[in-house]
C-alpha positions in Angstrom: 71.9 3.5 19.4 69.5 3.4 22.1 65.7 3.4 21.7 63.4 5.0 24.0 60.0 3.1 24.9 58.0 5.9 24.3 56.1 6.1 20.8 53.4 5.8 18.2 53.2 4.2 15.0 51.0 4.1 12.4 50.2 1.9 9.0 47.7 1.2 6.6 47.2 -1.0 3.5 44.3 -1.8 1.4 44.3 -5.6 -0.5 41.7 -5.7 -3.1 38.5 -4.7 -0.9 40.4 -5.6 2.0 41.1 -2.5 4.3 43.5 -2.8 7.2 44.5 -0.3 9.5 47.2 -0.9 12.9 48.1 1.7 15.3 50.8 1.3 18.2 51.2 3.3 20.8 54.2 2.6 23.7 55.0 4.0 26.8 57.3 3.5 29.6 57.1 0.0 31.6 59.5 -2.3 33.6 58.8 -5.2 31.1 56.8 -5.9 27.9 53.1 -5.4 28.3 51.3 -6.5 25.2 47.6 -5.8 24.8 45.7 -5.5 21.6 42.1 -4.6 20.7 40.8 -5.9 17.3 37.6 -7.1 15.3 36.7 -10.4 16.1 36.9 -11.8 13.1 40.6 -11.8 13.0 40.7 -12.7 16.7 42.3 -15.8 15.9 45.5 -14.4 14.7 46.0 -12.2 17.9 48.6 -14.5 18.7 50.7 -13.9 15.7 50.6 -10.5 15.7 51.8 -10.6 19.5 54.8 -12.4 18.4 55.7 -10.2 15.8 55.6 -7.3 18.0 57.3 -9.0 20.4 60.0 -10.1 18.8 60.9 -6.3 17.5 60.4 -4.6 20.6 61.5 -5.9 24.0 60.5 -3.6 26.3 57.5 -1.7 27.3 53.7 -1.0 27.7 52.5 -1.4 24.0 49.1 -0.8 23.2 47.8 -2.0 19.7 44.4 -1.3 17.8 43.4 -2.7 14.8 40.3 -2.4 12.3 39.5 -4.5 9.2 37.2 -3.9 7.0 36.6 -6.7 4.0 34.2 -5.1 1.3 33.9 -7.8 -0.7 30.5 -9.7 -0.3 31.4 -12.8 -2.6 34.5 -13.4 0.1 32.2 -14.2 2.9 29.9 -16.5 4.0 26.9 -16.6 7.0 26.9 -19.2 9.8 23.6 -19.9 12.0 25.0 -21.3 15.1 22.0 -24.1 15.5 22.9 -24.9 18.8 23.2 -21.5 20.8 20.2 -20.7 18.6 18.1 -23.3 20.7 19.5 -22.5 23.5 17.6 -19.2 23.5 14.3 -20.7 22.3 14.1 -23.1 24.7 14.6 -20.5 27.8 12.5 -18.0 26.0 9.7 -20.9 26.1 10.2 -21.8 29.6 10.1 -17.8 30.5 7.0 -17.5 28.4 5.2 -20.8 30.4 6.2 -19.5 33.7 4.8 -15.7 33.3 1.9 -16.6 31.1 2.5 -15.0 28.2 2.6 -15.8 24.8 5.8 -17.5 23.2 5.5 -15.9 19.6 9.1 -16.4 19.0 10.2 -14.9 15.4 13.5 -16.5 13.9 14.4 -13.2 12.9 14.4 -12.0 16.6 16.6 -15.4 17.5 18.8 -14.3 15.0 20.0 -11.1 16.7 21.2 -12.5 19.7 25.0 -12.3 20.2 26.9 -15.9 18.8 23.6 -16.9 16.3 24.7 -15.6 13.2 28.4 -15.4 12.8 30.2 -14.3 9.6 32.9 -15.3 8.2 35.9 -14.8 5.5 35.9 -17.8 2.8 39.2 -16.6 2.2 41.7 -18.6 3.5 43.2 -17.8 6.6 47.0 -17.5 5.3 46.4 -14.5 3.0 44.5 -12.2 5.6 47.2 -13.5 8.3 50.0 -12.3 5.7 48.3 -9.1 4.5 48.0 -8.4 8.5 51.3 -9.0 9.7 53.0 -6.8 7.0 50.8 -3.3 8.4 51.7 -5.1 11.6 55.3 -4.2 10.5 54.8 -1.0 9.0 53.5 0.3 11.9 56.2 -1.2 13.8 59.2 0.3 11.6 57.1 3.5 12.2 57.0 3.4 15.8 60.8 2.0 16.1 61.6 6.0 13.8 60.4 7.5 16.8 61.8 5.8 20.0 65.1 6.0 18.1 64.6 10.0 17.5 63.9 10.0 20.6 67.0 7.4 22.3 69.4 10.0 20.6 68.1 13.0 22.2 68.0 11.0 25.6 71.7 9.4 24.5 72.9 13.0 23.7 71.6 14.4 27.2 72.6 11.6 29.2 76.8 12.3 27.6 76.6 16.1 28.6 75.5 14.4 32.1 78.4 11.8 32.2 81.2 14.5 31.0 79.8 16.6 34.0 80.3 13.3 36.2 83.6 12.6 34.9 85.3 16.3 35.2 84.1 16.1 39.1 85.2 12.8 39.7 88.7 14.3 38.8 88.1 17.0 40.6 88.2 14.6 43.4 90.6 13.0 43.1 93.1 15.9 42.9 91.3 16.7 45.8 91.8 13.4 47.3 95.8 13.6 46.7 96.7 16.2 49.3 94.3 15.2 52.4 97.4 12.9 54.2 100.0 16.1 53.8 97.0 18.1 55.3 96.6 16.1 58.2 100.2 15.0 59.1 100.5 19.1 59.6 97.2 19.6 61.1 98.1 16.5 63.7 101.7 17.5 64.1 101.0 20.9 65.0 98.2 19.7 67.4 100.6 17.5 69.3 102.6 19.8 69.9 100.7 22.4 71.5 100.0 19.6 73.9 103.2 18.0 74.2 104.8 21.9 73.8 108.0 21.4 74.3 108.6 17.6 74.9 109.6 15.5 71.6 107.5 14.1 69.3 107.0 10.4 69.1 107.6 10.1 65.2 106.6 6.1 64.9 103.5 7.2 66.9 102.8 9.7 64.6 103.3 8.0 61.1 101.2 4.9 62.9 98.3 7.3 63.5 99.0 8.9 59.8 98.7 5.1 58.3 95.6 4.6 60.4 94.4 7.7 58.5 95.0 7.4 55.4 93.6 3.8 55.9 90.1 5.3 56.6 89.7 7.8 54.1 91.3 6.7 51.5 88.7 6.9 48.1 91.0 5.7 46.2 89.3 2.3 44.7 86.0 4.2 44.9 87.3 6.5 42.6 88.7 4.1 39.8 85.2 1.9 40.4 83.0 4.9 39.5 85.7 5.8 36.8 85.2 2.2 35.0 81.5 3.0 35.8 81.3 5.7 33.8 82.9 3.6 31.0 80.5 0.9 30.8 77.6 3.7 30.7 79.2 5.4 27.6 79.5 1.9 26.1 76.2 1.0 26.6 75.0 4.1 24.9 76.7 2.8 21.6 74.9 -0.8 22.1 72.4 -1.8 19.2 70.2 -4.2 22.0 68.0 -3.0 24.4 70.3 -1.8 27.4 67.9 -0.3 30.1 67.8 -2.4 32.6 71.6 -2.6 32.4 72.1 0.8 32.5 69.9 1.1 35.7 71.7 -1.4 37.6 75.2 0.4 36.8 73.6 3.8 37.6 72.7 2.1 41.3 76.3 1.2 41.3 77.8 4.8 40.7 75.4 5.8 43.7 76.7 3.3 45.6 80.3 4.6 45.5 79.9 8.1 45.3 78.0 7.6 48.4 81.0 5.4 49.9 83.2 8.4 48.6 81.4 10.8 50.8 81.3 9.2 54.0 84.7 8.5 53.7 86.2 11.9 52.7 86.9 13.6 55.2 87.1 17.0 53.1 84.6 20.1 52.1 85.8 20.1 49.1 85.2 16.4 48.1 81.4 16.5 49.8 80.4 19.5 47.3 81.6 17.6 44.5 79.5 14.5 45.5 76.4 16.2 45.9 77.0 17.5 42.9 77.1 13.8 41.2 74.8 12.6 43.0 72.6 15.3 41.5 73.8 14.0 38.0 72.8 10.4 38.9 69.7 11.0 39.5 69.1 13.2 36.5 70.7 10.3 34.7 68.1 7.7 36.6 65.4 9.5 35.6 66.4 9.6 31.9 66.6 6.0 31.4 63.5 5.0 32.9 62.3 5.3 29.4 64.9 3.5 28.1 64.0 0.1 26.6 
């Protein structure tokens, strides 16, 4: 069944003192647009959770956020980062020597600067990356409920569209059937009112009826938008993403209903195409959102 890319999951999980949280929200987009906002103490597993998402969903703009919070004071540990540290002292000093002022630097002051102090887990990295990753994919089966709600109202709309397509398509070709009978009497009755009483030239006129029926025939338009149609009602059973596939045969059943039209040379036959084409684009629109 089909998935639209439109959705929002959400999952959380608390490990000991360890509180997670991961939301992931998706919308419409031509490819897959990953961004993520989290603390920076699990900055370094960004990566991962990238390809886990990734490698569930295919297709859209994906926005991920993600809070942690690790209550357990024995499971962490302070660095001073000595070297930043004096980095800020020494440019403090030389501000200091420049504006004449005094250079009563406290370490306490140093030590609330962004990159002195960093802290970190003692934990190893393994077990937070694991606890992560399964909210990661809670949130992602959560989100995945809802684009496929979602697909199968889209899937459901789109069928009423395509039976709507398929009962005019018929409705052209019946159409299509009797125009070389309408114009052999149309064109013998013309000739002769000019010719009135002289005979007609009958290879003449079945070599202008070929030439005809040559021109406007829609006959392999119709069976391509037929097998069309077929593909698009396949496509709507397919388990793997199938949007961009779907758009491509969607610019294909324009393509020959647009052929059908300037080719017809019947009222009849226009109606009904403007009528499909009204479909079609009903039909484009819906699977835009299509992953």
């Amino acid at each position: 069944m089909i998935k639209s890319m439109t959705g929002y999951g959400k999952a959380s999980e608390i490990f000991a003192l360890k509180e997670y949280q991961v939301e992931i929200k998706s919308v419409n987009h031509r490819y897959s647009d990953i961004s993520i906002k989290m603390p920076r103490v699990l900055s370094y597993l960004e990566e991962e959770v990238k390809k886990e998402i990734s490698s569930k969903i295919k297709r859209g703009k994906i926005d991920v956020f993600i809070t942690f919070y690790n209550g357990d004071s024995e499971d962490k540990e302070i660095k001073i980062n000595t070297g930043i540290a004096k980095i800020y002292i020494d440019e403090l000093k030389k501000l200091a020597e420049q504006e004449g002022i005094l250079s009563n630097i406290e370490v306490t002051e140093i030590s609330k600067f962004p990159d002195v102090l960093n802290i970190k887990n003692k934990e190893e990295d393994e077990t937070i990356k694991d606890e992560l990753l399964e909210v990661v994919n809670k949130a992602i089966d959560n989100l995945s409920q809802m684009r496929e709600q979602e697909g199968r109202k889209i899937a459901e709309d789109l069928l009423k569209r395509i039976e709507l397509i398929k009962g005019k398509t018929e409705k052209i070709s019946a159409f299509s059937t009797g125009l070389i009978e309408e114009y052999v009497v149309k064109l013998e009755g013309r000739i002769k009112e000019i010719l009135k009483n002289q005979e007609i030239d009958q290879s003449r006129l079945a070599q202008e009826v070929v030439i005809y029926a040559d021109k406007c025939s829609i006959e392999e338009e119709v069976t391509r938008l037929k097998s069309h149609i077929a593909q698009l009602e396949k496509l709507l059973d397919s388990k793997e993403p199938v949007g961009k596939k779907l758009d491509f045969i969607i610019q294909e059943m324009n393509r020959e209903t647009n052929t059908i039209g300037s080719k017809a040379n019947s009222l009849e036959i226009t109606n009904e195409v403007i009528n499909i084409k009204t479909e079609i684009e009903n039909i484009r629109e819906q699977i835009q959102n299509i992953e």
